[in-house]
GUVEXKE-602409 format. One record per residue (C-alpha): z negated, x, y; residue in three letters. Coordinates in pm, whole numbers, padded with zeros to 5 digits, always signed. Each point is the difference from the previous one (the first is absolute). Layout:
N
ZXYALA ...
***
This chain:
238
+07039+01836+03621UNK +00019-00053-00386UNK -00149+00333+00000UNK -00297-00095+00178UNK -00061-00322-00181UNK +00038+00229-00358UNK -00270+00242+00143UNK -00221-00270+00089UNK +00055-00239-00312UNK -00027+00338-00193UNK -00372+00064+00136UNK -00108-00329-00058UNK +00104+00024-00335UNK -00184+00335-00049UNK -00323-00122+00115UNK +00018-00329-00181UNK +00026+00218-00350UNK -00300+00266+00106UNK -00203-00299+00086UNK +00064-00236-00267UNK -00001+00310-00268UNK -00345+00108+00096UNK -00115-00390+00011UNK +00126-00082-00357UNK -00110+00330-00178UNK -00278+00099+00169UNK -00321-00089-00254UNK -00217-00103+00261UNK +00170-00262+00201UNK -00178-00053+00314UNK +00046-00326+00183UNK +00058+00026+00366UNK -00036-00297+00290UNK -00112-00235-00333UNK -00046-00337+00188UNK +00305+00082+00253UNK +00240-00273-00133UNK -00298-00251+00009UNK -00019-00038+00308UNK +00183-00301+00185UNK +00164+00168+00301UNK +00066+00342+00040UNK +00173+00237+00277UNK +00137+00312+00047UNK +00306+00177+00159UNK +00311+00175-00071UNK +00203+00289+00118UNK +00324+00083-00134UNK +00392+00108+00035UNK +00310-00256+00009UNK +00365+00029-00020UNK +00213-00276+00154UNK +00355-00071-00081UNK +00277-00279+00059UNK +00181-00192-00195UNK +00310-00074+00134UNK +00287-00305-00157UNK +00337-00010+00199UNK +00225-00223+00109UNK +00278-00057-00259UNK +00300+00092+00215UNK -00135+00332+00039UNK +00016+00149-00388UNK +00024+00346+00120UNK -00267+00186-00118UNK +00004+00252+00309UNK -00056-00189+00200UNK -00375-00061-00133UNK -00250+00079+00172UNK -00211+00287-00068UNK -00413-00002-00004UNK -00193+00308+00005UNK -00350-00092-00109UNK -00288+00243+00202UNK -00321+00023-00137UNK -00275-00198+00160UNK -00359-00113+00054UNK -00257-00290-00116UNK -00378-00098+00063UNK -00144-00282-00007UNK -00241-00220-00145UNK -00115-00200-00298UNK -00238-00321-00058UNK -00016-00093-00429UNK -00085-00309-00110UNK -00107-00028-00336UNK +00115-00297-00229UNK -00085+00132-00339UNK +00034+00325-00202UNK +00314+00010+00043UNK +00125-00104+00290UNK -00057+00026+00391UNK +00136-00088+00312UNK +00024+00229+00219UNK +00143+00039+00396UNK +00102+00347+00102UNK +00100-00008+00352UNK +00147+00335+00141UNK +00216+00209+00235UNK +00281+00145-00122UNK +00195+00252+00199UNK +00364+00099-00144UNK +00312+00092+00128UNK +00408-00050-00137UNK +00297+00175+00076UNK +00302-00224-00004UNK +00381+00174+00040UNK +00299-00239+00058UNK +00304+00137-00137UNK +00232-00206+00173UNK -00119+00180+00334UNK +00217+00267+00077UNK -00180+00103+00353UNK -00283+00254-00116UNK -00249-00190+00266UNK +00019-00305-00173UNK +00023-00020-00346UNK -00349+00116-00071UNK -00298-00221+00061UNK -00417+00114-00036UNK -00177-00298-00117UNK -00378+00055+00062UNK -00231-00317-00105UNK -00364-00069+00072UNK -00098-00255-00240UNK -00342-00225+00016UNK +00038-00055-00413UNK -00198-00327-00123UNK +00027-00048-00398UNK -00203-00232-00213UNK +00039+00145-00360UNK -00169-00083-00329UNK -00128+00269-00201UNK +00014-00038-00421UNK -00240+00262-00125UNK -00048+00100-00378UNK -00358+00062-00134UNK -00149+00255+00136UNK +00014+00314-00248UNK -00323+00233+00090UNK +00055+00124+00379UNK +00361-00132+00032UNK +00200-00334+00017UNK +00383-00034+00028UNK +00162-00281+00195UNK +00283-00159+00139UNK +00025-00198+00350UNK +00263-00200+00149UNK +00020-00255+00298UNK +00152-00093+00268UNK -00007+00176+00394UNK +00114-00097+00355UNK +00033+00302+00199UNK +00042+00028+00417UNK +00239+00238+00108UNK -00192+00135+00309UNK +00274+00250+00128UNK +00291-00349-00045UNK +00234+00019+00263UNK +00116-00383-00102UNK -00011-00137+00330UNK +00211+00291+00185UNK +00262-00079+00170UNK +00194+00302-00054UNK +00134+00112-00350UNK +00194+00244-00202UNK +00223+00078+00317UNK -00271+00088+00208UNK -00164+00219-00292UNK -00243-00284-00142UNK -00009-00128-00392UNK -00174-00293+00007UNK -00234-00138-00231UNK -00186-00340-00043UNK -00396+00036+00103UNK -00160-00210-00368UNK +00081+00086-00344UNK -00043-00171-00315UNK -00060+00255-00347UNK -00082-00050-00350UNK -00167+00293-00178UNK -00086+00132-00343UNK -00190+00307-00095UNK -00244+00170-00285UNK -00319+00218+00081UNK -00290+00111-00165UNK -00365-00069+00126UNK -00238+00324-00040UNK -00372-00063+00018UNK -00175+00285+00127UNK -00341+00120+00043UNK +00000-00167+00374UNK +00298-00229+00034UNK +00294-00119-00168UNK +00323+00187+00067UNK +00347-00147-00107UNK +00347+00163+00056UNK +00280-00254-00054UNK +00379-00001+00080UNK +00142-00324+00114UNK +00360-00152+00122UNK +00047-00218+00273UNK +00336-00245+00051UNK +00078-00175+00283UNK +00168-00343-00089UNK +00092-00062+00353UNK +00326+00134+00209UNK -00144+00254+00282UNK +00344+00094+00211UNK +00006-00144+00311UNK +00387+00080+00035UNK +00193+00095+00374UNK +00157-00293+00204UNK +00302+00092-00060UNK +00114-00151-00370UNK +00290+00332-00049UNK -00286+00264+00066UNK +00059+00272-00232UNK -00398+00015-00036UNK -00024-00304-00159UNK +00280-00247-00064UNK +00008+00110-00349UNK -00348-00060-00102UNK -00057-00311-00147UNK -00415+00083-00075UNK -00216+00234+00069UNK -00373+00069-00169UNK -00260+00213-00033UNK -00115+00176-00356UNK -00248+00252-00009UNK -00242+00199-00231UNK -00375-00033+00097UNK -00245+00290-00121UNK -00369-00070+00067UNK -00359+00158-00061UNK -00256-00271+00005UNK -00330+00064+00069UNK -00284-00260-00053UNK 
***
């Protein structure tokens, strides 16, 4: 998984330089999509690639490390869409509600029966974030920016309300989520429409286990929290 977010972060970076290269030393300096940021309200729409993680925090009796659990990030899928509000400049507020479709493998160390120690962890997630963007001035065709917010996200594949748990095969997770996020991107104004590649994390400030009935499971007695972290990587398009 660090592998895929290198590749990824390492094309971004690659067409950032060509573009912004060819914008700051080419003579003639054409201005693309002049009275874009002008307007009041703009929209657009994303598509993209996510990695969710967990973050787990134990229960002080247990301070052996094996018996951690262990998360397997899998690579996974965003698109959504965006409505910008203009305040000034260099700022906007902007919604970006999305789908996001990921999946986490969890393995339980403290299971010795091969059936049971290992958990798949797929999510379906209605993601709603209100984030405000901090731009710099716009240099030729280009502008770089920064965003950050907060999100509420609904967990359409929760089992929260099942009966059943980890001894009838079922990890349980609550149904809302609460996130703070931060990210950087850079806004591309071509000859059509604007195009902006950014990378953004997402942190969950709330506890998402729901844990089994009974309080000695070996699933999750020891866990004390756990909460979502995750790398966002979007291609806007307005």
């Amino acid at each position: 998984m660090r592998s895929f977010h290198s590749h990824i972060v390492f094309v971004i970076c690659l067409c950032v330089f060509q573009v912004s290269h060819g914008q700051l030393f080419n003579k003639e300096r054409l201005a693309n999509l002049e009275t874009f940021d002008s307007r009041p309200l703009s929209w657009g729409y994303f598509l993209g690639f996510n990695s969710y993680d967990f973050k787990f925090t134990y229960n002080r009796q247990f301070d052996d490390e094996n018996t951690d659990v262990e998360v397997a990030p899998q690579a996974g899928f965003n698109v959504g869409l965006i409505g910008d509000l203009r305040i000034n400049d260099y700022l906007n507020l902007r919604l970006e509600p999305g789908i996001y479709f990921t999946q986490r493998n969890l393995t339980f160390p403290r299971i010795e029966e091969e059936s049971d120690y290992f958990r798949e962890v797929k999510s379906t997630y209605v993601h709603l974030p209100l984030l405000l963007k901090v731009s710099t001035k716009r240099l030729n065709n280009f502008k770089p920016f920064i965003v950050g917010g907060i999100s509420k996200s609904i967990n359409l594949g929760s089992n929260e309300t099942n009966p059943e748990d980890n001894y009838f095969g079922q990890f349980r997770m609550t149904r809302n989520t609460s996130y703070y996020e931060l990210g950087f991107g850079i806004d591309f104004y071509l000859y059509y429409f604007k195009f902006s590649p950014s990378i953004r994390g997402v942190f969950a400030t709330s506890d998402e286990l729901v844990r089994d009935r009974n309080p000695l499971s070996p699933w999750t007695s020891n866990i004390a929290s756990m909460k979502t972290r995750g790398v966002f990587i979007n291609f806007t398009f307005q």
